[in-house]
C-alpha positions as CSV (number, residue, x, y, z in Angstrom):
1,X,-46.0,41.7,-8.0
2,X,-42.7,40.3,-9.6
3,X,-39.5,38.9,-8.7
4,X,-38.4,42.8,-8.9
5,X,-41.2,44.0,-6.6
6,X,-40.2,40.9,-3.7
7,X,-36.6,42.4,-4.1
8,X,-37.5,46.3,-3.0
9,X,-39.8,45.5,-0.4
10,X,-37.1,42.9,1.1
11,X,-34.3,45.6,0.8
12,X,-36.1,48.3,1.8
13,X,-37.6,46.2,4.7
14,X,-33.7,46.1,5.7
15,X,-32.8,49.5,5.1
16,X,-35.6,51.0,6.8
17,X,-34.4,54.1,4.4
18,X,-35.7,55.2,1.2
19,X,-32.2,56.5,0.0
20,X,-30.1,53.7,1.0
21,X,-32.3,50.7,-0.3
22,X,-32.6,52.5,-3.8
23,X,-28.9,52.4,-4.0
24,X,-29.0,49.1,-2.9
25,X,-31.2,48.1,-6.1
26,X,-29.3,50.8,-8.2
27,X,-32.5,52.7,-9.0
28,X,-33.2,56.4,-8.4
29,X,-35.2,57.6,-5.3
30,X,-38.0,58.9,-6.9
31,X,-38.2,55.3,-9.2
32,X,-38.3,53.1,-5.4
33,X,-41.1,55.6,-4.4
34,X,-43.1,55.4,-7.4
35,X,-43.0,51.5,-7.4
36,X,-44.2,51.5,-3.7
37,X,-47.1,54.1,-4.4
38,X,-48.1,51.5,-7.4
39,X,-48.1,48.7,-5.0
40,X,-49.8,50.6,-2.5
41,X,-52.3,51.6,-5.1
42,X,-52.5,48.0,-6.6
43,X,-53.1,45.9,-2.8
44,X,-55.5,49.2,-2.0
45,X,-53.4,49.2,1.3
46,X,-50.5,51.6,2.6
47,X,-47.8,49.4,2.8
48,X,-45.6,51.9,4.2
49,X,-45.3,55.2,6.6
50,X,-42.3,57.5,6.8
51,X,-41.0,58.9,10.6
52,X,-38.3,60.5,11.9
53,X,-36.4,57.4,12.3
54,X,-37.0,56.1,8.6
55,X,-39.6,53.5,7.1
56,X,-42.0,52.0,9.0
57,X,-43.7,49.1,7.8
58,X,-47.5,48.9,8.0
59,X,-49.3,45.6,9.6
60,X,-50.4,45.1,5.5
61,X,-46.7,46.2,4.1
62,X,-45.3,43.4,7.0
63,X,-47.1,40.5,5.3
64,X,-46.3,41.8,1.6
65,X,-42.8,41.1,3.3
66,X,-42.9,38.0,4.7
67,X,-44.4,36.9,1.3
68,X,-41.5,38.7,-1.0
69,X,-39.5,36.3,1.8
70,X,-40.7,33.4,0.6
71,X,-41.5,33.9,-2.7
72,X,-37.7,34.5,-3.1
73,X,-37.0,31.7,-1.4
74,X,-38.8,29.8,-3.6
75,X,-37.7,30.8,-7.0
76,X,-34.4,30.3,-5.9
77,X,-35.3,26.9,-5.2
78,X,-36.7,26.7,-8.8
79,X,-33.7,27.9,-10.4
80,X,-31.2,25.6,-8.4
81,X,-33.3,22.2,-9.0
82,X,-33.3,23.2,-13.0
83,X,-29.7,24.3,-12.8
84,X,-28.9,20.9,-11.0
85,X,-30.7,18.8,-13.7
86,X,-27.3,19.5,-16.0
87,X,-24.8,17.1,-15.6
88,X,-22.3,19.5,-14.7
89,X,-21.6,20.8,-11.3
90,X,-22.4,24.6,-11.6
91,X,-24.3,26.8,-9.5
92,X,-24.0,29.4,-6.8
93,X,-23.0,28.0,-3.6
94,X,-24.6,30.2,-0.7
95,X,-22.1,29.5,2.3
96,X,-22.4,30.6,6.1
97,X,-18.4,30.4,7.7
98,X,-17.3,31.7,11.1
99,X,-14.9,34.8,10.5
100,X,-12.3,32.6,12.4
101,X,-12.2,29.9,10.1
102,X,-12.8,32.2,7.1
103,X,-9.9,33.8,7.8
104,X,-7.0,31.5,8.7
105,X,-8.4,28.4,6.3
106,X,-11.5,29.3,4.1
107,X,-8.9,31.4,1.1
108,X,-7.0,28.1,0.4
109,X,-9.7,25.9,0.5
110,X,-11.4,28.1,-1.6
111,X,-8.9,28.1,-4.3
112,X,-8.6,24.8,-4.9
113,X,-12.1,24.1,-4.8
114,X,-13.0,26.5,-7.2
115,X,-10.0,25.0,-9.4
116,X,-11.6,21.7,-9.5
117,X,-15.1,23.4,-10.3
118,X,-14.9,26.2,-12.2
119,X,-18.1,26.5,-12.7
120,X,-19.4,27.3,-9.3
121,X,-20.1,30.9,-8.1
122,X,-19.6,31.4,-4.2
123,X,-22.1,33.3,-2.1
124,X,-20.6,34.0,1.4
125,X,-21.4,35.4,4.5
126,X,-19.2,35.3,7.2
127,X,-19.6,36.3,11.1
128,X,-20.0,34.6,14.4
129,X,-20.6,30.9,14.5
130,X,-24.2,31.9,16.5
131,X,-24.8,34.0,13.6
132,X,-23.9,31.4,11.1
133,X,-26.0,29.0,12.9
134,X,-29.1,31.1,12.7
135,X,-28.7,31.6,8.9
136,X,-29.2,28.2,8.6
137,X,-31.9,28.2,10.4
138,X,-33.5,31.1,8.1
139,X,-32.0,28.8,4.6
140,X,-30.4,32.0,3.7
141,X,-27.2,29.7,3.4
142,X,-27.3,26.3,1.9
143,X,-24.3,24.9,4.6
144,X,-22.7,26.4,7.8
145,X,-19.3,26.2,9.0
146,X,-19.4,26.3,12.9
147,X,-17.2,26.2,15.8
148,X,-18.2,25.2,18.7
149,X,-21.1,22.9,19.7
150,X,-24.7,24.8,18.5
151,X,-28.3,23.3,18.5
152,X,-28.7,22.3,15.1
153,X,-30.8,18.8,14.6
154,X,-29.8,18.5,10.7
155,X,-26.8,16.9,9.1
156,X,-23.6,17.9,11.0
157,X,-19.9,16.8,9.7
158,X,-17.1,16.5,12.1
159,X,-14.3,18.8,10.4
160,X,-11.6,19.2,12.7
161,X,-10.3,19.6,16.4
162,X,-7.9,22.1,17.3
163,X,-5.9,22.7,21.0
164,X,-6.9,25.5,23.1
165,X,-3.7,27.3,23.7
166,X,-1.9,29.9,26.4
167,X,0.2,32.3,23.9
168,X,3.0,34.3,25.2
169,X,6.4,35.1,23.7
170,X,8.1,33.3,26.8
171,X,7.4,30.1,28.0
172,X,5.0,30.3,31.6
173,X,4.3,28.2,34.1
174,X,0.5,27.2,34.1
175,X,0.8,27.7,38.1
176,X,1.9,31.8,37.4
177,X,-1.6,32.6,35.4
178,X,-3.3,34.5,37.9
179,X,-0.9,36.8,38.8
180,X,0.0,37.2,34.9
181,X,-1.2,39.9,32.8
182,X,-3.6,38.3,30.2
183,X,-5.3,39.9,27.2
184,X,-8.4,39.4,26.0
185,X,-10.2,39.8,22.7
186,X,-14.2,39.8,21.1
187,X,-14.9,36.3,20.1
188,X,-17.9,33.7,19.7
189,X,-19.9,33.2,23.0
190,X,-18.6,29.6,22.8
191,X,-15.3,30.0,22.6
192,X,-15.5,32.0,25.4
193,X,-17.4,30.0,27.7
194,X,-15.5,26.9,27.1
195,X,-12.1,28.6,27.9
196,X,-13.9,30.6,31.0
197,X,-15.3,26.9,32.2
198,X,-11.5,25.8,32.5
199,X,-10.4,28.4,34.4
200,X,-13.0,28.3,36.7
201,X,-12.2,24.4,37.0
202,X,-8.8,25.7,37.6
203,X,-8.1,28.4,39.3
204,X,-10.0,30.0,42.4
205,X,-9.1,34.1,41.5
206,X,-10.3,35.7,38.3
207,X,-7.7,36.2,35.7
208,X,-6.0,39.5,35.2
209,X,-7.2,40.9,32.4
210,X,-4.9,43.9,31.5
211,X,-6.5,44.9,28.3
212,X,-9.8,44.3,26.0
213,X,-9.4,44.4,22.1
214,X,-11.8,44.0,19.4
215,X,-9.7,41.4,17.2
216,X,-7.8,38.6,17.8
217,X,-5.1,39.7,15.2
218,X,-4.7,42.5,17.7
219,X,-4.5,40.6,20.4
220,X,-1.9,38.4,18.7
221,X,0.2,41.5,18.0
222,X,-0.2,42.6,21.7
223,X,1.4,39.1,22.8
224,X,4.0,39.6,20.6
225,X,5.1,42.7,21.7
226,X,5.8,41.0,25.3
227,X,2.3,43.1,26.8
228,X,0.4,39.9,28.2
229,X,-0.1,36.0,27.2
230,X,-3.4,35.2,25.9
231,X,-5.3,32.4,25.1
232,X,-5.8,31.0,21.1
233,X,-7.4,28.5,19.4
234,X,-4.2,27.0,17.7
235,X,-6.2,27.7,14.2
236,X,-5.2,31.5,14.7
237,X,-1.4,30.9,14.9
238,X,1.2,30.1,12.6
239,X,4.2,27.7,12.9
240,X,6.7,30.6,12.1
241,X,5.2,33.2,14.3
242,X,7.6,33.7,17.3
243,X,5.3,32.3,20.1
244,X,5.3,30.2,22.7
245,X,1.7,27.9,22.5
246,X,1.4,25.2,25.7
247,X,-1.8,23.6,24.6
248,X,-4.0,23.6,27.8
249,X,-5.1,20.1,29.7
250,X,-8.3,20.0,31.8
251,X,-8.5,18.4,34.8
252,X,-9.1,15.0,33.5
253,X,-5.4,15.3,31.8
254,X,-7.2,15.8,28.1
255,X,-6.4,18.7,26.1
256,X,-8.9,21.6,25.8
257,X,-10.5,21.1,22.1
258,X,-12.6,23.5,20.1
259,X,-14.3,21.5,16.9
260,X,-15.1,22.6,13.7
261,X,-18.7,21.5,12.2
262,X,-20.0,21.6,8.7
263,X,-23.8,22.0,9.2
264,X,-26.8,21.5,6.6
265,X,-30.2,20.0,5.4
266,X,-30.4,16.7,3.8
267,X,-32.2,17.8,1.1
268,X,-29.3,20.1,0.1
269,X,-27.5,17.1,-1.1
270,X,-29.5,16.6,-3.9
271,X,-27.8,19.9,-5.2
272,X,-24.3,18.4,-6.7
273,X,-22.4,21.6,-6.2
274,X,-23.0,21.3,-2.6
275,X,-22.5,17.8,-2.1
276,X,-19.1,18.6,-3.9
277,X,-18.2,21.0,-1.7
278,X,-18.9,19.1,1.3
279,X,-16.9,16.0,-0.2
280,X,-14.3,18.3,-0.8
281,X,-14.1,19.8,2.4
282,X,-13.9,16.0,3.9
283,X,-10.8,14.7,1.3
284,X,-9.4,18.5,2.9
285,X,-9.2,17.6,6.2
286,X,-8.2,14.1,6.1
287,X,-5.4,14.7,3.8
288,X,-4.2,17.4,6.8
């Protein structure tokens, strides 16, 4: 087995599907098949058996797996620690970033980092902060930006704090919520709990949730076409966007805060590109 072999049983491990893993590796059907039947015929094991649903991965074909895993994970290891032995600061940076944060801040920061260090290639994945969390956990990512507060017992970098916001495109009394139309939208399980833990604090009736959307850019529109208030992190709204945003205070008169965490080994420092990005991330925020 080769570094070629680890990459097909990975893909088609999560494909499940012949045809969409061979276009994954841009190879032909009938070339992916052959190469499994080899390694089939070369372990003296079937690796693999075909269903109605797709691929099915033999108790044999599951360790070949988990071993393609690691043997991945360890040449890219190899090929980071060599690259990081130049004295330039080049490399690909494998990045983890909640979509919220990807969205509203990660393009600028991006561009100027990248300015400063041309030489760096970006790997990113971007999704819920629980999911960003667990790539780290995996080291499919060499650093994590999070918001919220996750259970991660590595290196962990304050980035920023943000208000917790009612939006609407008319001022409203805090006192009125209940009976107010409110519109909701899909977003992190922490985010969610910490604004439903001040309502509960707050109020004794259940919101009035008038309508459910899948983004929170279409819940923003929503609000602006005078159809509900809702309630944003203040990352998610800009100054010349015709709302109204009354930052909300808990009980203990202190505003309701959502943080930002970079997450990541120790050992990752040793790469430069990702101790570069970090320090840049921290020169970033102070400077705004």
């Amino acid at each position: 087995m080769d570094e070629k072999d680890w990459n097909i049983l990975r893909t088609l491990y999560e494909e499940r599907n012949i045809t969409k893993a061979a276009q994954r590796l841009y190879t032909s059907q009938p070339s992916l098949t052959y190469r499994i039947q080899q390694l089939e015929k070369e372990f003296d094991a079937t690796i693999i058996s075909r269903g109605q649903k797709g691929v099915e991965f033999t108790v044999q074909g599951e360790y070949l797996v988990q071993y393609s895993k690691e043997m991945l994970m360890q040449l890219q290891r190899a090929k980071e620690y060599i690259l990081n032995l130049e004295n330039t600061i080049k490399g690909t940076l494998r990045l983890g970033v909640s979509g919220m944060f990807a969205r509203y801040e990660l393009p600028f920061i991006m561009k100027n980092f990248l300015y400063r260090y041309p030489n760096v290639d970006i790997n990113l994945k971007t999704g819920w902060s629980s999911e960003i969390n667990q790539m780290l956990h995996k080291e499919e990512v060499h650093l994590g930006i999070v918001r919220g507060d996750y259970n991660w017992q590595g290196n962990k970098v304050l980035l920023r704090e943000e208000k917790i916001c009612i939006a609407s495109i008319n001022p409203i009394d805090f006192d009125e919520l209940p009976t107010l139309s409110r519109i909701n939208y899909q977003t992190d399980p922490s985010l969610k709990s910490l604004i439903d833990n001040w309502w509960q604090e707050k109020y004794k009736v259940p919101p009035r949730i008038s309508m459910e959307v899948d983004r929170i850019d279409t819940c923003k529109q929503m609000v602006l076409n005078g159809l509900g208030y809702a309630i944003f992190p203040s990352i998610c709204v800009k100054e010349e966007e015709p709302l109204y945003m009354a930052p909300i205070i808990t009980n203990d008169n202190k505003p309701l805060l959502r943080k930002t965490w970079i997450i990541f080994r120790e050992n990752t420092l040793q790469l430069a590109y990702v101790k570069a990005f970090i320090d840049f991330l921290s020169d970033y925020c102070d400077s705004n």
